[in-house]
N, C-alpha and C positions, 0 to 999 in steps of 0.2 A: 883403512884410510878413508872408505866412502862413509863408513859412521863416524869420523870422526869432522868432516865436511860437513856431515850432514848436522853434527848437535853446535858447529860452530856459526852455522845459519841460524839456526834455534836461538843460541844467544843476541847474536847478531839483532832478531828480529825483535825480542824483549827490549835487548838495550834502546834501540832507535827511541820507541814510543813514553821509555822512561828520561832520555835526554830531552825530548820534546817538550815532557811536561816539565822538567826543571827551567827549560831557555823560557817556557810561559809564564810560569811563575815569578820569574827572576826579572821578566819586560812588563808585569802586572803591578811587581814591587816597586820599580823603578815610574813606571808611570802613576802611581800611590803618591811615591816621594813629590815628582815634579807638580802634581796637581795641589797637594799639601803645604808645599813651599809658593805655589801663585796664589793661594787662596790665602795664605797667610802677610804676602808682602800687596795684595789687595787691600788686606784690610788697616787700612791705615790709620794712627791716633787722629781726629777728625778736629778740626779746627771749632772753637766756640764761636759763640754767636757775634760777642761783639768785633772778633775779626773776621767775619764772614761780612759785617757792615760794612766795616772799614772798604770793603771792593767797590763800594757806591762812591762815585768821585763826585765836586761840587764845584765850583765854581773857582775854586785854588788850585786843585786836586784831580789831575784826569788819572784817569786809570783804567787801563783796556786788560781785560780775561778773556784770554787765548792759550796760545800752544804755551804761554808763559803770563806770568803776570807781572804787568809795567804801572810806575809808579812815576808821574812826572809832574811838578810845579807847572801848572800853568801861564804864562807872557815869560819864562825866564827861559835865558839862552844857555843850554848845561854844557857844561865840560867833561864832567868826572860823570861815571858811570857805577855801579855798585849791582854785581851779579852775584845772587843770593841760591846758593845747595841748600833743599832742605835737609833736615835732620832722615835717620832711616827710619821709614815709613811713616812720616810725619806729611798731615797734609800739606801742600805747601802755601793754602788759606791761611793757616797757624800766624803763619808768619806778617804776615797783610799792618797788623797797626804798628810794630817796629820799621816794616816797609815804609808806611805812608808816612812818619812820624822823618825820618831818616831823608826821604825826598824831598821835604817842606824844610830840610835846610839847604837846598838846592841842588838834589843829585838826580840823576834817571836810576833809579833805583827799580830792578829786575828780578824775581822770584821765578827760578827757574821749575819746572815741571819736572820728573823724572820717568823713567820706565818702570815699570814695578814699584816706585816707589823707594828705589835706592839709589845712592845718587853713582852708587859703584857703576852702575848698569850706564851712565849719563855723565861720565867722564869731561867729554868734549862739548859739552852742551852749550858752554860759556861762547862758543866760535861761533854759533848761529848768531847767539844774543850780539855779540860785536859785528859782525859782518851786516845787521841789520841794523846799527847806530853808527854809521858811519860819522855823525856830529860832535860824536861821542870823544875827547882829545885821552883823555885819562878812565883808564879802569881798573877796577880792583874787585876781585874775585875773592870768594867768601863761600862762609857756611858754615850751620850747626851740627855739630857732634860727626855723624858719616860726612853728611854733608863738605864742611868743611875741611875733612880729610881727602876728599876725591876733589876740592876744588886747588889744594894746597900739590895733587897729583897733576891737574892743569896747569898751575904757576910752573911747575918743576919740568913740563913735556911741553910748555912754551917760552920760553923765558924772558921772551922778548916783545907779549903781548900785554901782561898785565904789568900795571906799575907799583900793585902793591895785591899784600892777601890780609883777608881779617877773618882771623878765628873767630867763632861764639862756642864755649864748653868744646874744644875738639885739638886737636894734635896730627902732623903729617903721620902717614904710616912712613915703614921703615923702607923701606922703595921710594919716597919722596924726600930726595937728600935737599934741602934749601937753604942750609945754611953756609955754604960756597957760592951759593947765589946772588947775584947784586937786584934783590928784591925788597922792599920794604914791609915787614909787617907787623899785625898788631893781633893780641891772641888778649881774650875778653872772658877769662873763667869765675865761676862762683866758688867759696866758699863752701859750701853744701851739696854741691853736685854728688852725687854717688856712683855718678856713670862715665863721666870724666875729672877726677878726683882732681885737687890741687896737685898732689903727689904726681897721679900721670903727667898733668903739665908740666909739672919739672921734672920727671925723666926724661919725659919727650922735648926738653929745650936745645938736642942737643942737634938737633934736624934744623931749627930753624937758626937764622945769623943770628948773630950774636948782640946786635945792635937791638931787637924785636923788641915792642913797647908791651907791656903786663898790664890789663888794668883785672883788677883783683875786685868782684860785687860780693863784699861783704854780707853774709846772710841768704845770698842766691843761691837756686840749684838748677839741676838741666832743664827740666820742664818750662821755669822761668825765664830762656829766653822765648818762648815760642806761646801761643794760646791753645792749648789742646789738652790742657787738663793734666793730673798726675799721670807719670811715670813710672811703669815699674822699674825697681834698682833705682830710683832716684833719690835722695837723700830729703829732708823735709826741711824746707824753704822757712827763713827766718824771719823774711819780708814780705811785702807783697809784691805778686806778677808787677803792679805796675810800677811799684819803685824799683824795678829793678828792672824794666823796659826802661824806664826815663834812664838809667844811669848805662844800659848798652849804647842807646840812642845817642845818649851824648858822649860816649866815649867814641862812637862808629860816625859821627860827625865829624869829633874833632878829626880823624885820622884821615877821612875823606875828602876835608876842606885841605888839607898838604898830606896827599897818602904816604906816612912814615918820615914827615920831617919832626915827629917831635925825636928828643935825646931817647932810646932805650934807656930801659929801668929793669 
């Protein structure tokens, strides 16, 4: 009985130092992962130059870079408001000449900042932006690709804030039921997209109401709504970046100037 005590101490003492090194390696792997995944939602597609200009305002055109970036017509008194999810890992500079283009038809137009760089992380983000415009009568929350998935997750965990939501290339996920919703909105896909296919957008119609306005950029893909250059998985654009900014821009006007009065199509 005391040898057999005694060889089961023996194991005993083996096992310990070889659990030890499994739980180290298992906490060295796992801090691997985590460090791999912020170095990678760090590195975000980087905005070009000429919207890195666009953040210079003028004498029309004020625009402050802070915790977010604000886009507002100068001497005009705004109503409507437009809070902008960038795309995932997309800087959200990218975004800056569709911004400043969009507010020069009279909106406060808002480009929000995220955590990491995903707007999953930045859910609630839209609540700062409106509790710091109180001037603000009308808004409509938005966003490309992630983006506007997580801002379409706001409209649906608010529903009584926003007055309307505008897609750029994007679709609610399947946890954002909106189409029971008494919301207005408008979903803005390309053509060419490879990362939010036409196809997706019409499986995914069935989240948003029924009423929701289509505008369809013939020859566009995902890259083209945003300044930062090609996309991988993106499909090759038939246009150019900027004809196919001018045709977001005016279609994210018209919806902004009556968020969701015009007829669905």
């Amino acid at each position: 009985c005391q040898e057999r005590l005694f060889l089961d101490r023996i194991h005993t003492m083996k096992t310990k130092p070889f659990l030890k090194r499994i739980v180290f390696l298992a906490g060295a792997f796992l801090v691997l992962i985590v460090l791999g995944f912020v170095i990678w939602a760090l590195s975000p597609y980087q905005a070009e130059i000429e919207a890195v200009e666009a953040l210079q305002g003028n004498d029309r055109m004020q625009v402050v870079d802070g915790d977010w970036i604000t886009f507002s017509p100068r001497n005009e008194k705004l109503t409507t408001g437009f809070i902008l999810y960038p795309g995932g890992r997309v800087d959200p500079e990218a975004y800056a000449l569709a911004a400043r283009d969009i507010a020069a038809c009279g909106n406060l137009v808002v480009v929000v900042r995220m955590p990491l760089n995903l707007a999953v992380f930045g859910i609630n983000q839209a609540e700062r932006v409106i509790r710091d415009h109180p001037e603000i009568e009308n808004w409509v929350v938005g966003g490309h690709s992630l983006g506007g998935a997580m801002a379409a997750a706001f409209a649906d965990q608010n529903p009584d804030q926003p007055a309307g939501v505008l897609l750029w290339a994007s679709f609610p996920g399947d946890q954002s039921e909106l189409s029971q919703k008494n919301i207005n909105v408008m979903s803005i896909y390309a053509s060419h997209d490879g990362l939010a296919t036409p196809q997706e957008i019409e499986e995914k119609a069935y989240l948003l109401p029924d009423d929701t306005y289509y505008v369809l950029i013939e020859g566009g893909n995902h890259a083209g709504f945003g300044s930062y250059g090609p996309q991988k998985g993106d499909g090759q654009a038939r246009i150019s970046r900027e004809d196919q900014r001018s045709m977001v821009v005016e279609a994210s006007c018209d919806f902004l100037d009556e968020p969701g009065g015009q007829d669905g199509q």
